[in-house]
N, C-alpha and C positions, 0 to 999 in steps of 0.2 A: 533541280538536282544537277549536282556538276561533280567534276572530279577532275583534280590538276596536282604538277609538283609543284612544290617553293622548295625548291633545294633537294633536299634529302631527304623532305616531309612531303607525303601525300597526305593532300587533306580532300576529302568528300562530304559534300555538303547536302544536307537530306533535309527537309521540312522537318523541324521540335514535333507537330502533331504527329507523326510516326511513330507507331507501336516498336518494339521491341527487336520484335520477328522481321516487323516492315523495312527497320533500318536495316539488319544485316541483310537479307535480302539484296536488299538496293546496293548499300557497298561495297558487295559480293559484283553485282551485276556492271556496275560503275567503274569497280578495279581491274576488271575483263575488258572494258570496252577500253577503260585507258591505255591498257598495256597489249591490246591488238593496232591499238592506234600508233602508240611509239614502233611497237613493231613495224611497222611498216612505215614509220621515219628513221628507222636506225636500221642500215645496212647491219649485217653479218659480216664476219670475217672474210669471205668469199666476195661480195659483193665489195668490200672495201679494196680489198687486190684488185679487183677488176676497174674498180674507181682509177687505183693508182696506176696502174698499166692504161689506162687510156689516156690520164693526167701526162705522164712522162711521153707517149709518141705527141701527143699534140705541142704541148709545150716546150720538154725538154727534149727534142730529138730521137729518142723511145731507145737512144745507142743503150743505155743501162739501165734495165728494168730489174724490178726488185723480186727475189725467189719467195718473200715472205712478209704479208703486211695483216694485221689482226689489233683487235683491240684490246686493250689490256685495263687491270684494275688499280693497279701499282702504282701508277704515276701520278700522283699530286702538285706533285711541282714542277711538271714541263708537261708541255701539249701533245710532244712527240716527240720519237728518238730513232735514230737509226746508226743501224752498225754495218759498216758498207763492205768488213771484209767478207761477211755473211749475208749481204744484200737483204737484211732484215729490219723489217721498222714496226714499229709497234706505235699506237696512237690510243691516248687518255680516251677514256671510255667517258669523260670529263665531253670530251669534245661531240659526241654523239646528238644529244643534242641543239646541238648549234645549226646556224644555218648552212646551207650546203658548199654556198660559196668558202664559209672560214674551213670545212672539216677539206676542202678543195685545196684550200691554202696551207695548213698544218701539212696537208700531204706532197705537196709539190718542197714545201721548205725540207721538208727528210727527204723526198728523192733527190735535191740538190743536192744533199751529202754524200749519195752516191757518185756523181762526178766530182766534188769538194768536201775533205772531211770538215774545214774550216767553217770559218765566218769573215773570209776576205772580200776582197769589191769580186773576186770571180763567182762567188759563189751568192752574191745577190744578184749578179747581174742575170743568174740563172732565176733566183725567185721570181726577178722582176716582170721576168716573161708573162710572169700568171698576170690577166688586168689588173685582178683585184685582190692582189699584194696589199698596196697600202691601206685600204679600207677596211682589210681583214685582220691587220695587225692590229688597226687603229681598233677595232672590235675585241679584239684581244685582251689589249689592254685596258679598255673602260670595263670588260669583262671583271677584270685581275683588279682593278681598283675597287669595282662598286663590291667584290667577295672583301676585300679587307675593309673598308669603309664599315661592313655589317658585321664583321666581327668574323668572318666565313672562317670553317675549319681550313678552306684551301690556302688561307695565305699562308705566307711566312719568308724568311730571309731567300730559300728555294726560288720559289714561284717567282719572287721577284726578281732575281737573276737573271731565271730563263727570261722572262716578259720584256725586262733591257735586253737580253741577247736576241729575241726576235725583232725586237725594236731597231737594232742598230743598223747604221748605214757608215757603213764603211769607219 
């Protein structure tokens, strides 16, 4: 008996010889274990600020730390966003699952916004700080290919915008 996502489907898998009762039981017990489990791979809102304020003194000098950092459901077609007059960034609930190092990278790329609204060589020079910038993009983007390759609902003209604008160098 297992229980995983592929995507946006949770599938739970039970022995055919299971009664009725047996299975919802089981799927009952199996959809608790998985969603205690994600819970505690997926930070909260709190915990995500506290990510990012520790991301910003280590890497980016801690001089502009954000008032507000949370995860959002909205964002389809970009991984994160920040609006630096409000010192707020919001990050794809998309990203949650990912590995710690990309949701590390998604976040340090929006605190750069707060010193650089842009996408000039100042403001990668600031990404670049994080090690592992390029390996997180590069994940990014096999990300955003292997969703359209499958027909994913996430692609579209959006997504792949942003995918070249985190891609870009200078």
């Amino acid at each position: 008996m297992s229980a995983y996502r592929d995507g946006d489907t949770t599938v739970v898998l039970v022995p055919a010889t299971f009664s009725r009762a047996e299975e919802k039981r089981w799927v009952e017990q199996m959809l608790r274990k998985l969603e205690a489990r994600e819970g505690r791979r997926r930070p909260g809102d709190r915990e995500l600020h506290e990510r990012a304020v520790e991301l910003a003194v280590r890497y980016l000098d801690g001089t502009r730390l954000p008032d507000s950092v949370r995860w959002v459901d909205n964002q389809n077609t970009r991984w994160g966003s920040c609006t630096p007059d409000t010192r707020t960034i919001r990050i794809s609930r998309r990203v949650a699952g990912m590995p710690s190092w990309v949701v590390d990278y998604v976040l340090v790329h929006e605190l750069a916004h707060l010193h650089v609204p842009h996408h000039g060589r100042e403001f990668w020079d600031l990404v670049r700080r994080y090690p592992k910038a390029d390996r997180a993009r590069g994940y990014l983007e096999g990300y955003s290919a292997g969703s359209r390759s499958e027909g994913c609902a996430h692609t579209g003209e959006g997504e792949e915008l942003e995918v070249d604008e985190i891609a870009l160098e200078e």
